[in-house]
C-alpha positions as CSV (number, residue, x, y, z in Angstrom):
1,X,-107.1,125.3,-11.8
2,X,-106.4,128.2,-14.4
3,X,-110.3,128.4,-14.9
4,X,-111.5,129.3,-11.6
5,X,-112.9,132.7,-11.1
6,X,-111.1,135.5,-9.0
7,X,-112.5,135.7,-5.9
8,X,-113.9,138.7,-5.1
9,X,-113.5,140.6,-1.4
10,X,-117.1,140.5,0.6
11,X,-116.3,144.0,2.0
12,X,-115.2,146.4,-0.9
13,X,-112.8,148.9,-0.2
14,X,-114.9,152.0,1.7
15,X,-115.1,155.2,-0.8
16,X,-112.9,158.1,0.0
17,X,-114.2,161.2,1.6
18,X,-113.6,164.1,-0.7
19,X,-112.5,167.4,0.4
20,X,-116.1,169.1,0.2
21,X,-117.5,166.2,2.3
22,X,-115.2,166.7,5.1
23,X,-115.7,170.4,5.2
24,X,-119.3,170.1,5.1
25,X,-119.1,167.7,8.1
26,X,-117.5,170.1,10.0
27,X,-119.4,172.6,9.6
28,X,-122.4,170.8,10.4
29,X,-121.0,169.8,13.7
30,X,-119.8,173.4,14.2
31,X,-123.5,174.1,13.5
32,X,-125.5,171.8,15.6
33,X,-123.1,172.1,18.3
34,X,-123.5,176.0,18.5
35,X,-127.4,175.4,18.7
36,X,-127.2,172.7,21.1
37,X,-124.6,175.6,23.1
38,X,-127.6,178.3,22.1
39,X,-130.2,175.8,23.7
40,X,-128.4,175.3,27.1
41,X,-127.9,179.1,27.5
42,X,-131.9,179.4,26.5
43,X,-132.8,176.5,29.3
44,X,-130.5,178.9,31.9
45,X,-132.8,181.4,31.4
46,X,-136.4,179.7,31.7
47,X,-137.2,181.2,35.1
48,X,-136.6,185.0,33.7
49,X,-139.7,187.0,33.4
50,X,-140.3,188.0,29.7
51,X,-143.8,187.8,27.1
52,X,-143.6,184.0,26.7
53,X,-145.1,181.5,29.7
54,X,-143.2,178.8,31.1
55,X,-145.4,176.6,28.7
56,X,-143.9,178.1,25.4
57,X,-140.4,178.5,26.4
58,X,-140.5,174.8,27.4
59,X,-141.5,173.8,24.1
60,X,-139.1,176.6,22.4
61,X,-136.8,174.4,24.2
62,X,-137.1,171.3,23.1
63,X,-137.7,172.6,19.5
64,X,-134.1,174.1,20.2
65,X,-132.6,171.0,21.4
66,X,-134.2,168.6,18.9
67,X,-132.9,171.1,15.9
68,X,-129.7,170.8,16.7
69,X,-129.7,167.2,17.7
70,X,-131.3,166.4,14.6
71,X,-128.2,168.8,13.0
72,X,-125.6,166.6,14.6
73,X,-127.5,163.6,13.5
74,X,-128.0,164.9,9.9
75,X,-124.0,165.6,10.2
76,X,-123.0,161.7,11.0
77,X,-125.5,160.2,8.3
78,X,-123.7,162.8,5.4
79,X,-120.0,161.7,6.8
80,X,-121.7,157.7,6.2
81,X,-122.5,159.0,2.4
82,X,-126.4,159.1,2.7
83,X,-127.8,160.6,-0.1
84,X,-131.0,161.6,1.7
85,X,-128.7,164.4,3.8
86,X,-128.4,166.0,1.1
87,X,-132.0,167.5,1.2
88,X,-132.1,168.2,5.1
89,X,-128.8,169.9,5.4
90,X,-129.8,172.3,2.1
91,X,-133.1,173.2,4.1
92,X,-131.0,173.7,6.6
93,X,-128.9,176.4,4.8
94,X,-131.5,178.0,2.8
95,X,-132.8,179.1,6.7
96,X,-129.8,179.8,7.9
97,X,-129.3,182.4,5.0
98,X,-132.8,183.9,5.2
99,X,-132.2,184.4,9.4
100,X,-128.9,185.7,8.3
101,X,-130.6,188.6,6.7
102,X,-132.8,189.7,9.3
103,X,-129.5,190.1,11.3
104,X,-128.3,192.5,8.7
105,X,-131.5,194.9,9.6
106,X,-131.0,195.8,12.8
107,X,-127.1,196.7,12.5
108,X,-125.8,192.9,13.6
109,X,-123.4,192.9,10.7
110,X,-121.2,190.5,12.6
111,X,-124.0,188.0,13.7
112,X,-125.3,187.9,10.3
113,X,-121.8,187.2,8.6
114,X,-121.2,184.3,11.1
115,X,-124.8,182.8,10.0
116,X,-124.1,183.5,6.1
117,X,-120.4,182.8,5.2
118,X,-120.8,179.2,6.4
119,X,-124.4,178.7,5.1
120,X,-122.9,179.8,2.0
121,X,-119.9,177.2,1.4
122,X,-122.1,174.5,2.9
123,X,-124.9,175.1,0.2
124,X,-121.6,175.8,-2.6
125,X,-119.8,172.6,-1.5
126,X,-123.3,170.4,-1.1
127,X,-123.2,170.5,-5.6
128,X,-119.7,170.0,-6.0
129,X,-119.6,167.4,-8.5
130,X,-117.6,165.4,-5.9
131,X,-119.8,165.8,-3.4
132,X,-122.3,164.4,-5.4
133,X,-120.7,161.6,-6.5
134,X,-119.3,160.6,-3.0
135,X,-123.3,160.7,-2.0
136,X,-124.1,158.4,-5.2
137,X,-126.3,160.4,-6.8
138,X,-124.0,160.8,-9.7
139,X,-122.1,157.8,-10.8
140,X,-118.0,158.2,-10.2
141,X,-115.2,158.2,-13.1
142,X,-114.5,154.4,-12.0
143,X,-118.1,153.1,-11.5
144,X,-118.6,154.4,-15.2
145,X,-115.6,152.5,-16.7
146,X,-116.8,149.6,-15.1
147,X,-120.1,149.8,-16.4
148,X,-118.8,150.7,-19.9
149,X,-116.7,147.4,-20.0
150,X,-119.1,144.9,-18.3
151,X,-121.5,145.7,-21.6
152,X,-118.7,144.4,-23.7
């Protein structure tokens, strides 16, 4: 009896959500939700005349709609600690900050600064070592020790 092995749960214990990750969800909601708001306003306005046919703005559209469907998406995938979010919601960011600064030109100081500020702590908090390690791409104080002392 004294020599059995422990047993082992099936289902470890899920990792904790860091700080950064939470944050960075929210945002990303924040995000895709504001284009999905940006898309319906944009489908409101279809039948307005402008330089665009009916054919462009349709697929303007759905290229709206799918980006920030594909936000939300990217947002639920992070908050389950896929490491391959990391990439899309960076790309993500980097245009957000470069469409930030055409805001800046024409005087839309305010427009830009609600496109850059969040850009901007998404992108910070996206390499905060935590971050990082809650995505798996670096290994976590614990997972190290336990390495360290299953070579012994």
């Amino acid at each position: 009896m004294m020599n059995q092995p422990a047993v082992q749960p099936s289902n470890p214990a899920p990792k904790r959500r860091p700080v950064s990750v939470l944050i960075i969800c929210a945002l990303l909601v924040l995000e895709g939700a504001a284009v999905l708001a940006y898309g319906a306003g944009y489908a409101m306005q279809l039948g307005d005349p402008g330089a665009l046919g009916l054919g462009a703005r349709l697929f303007m559209l759905v290229l709206i709609l799918g980006a920030g469907a594909w936000q939300l998406l990217v947002a639920h995938f992070f908050f389950r600690a896929r490491a391959w979010t990391r990439a899309a919601v960076l790309v993500w960011q980097v245009f957000q900050i470069i469409l930030a600064f055409q805001f800046v030109m024409p005087g839309n100081a305010l427009m830009a600064w609600l496109w850059l500020v969040p850009a901007a702590v998404v992108t910070v908090l996206l390499f905060d070592p935590r971050t990082t390690g809650f995505l798996g791409d670096r290994p976590s104080a614990g997972s190290a020790e336990g390495r360290s002392g299953d070579a012994a």
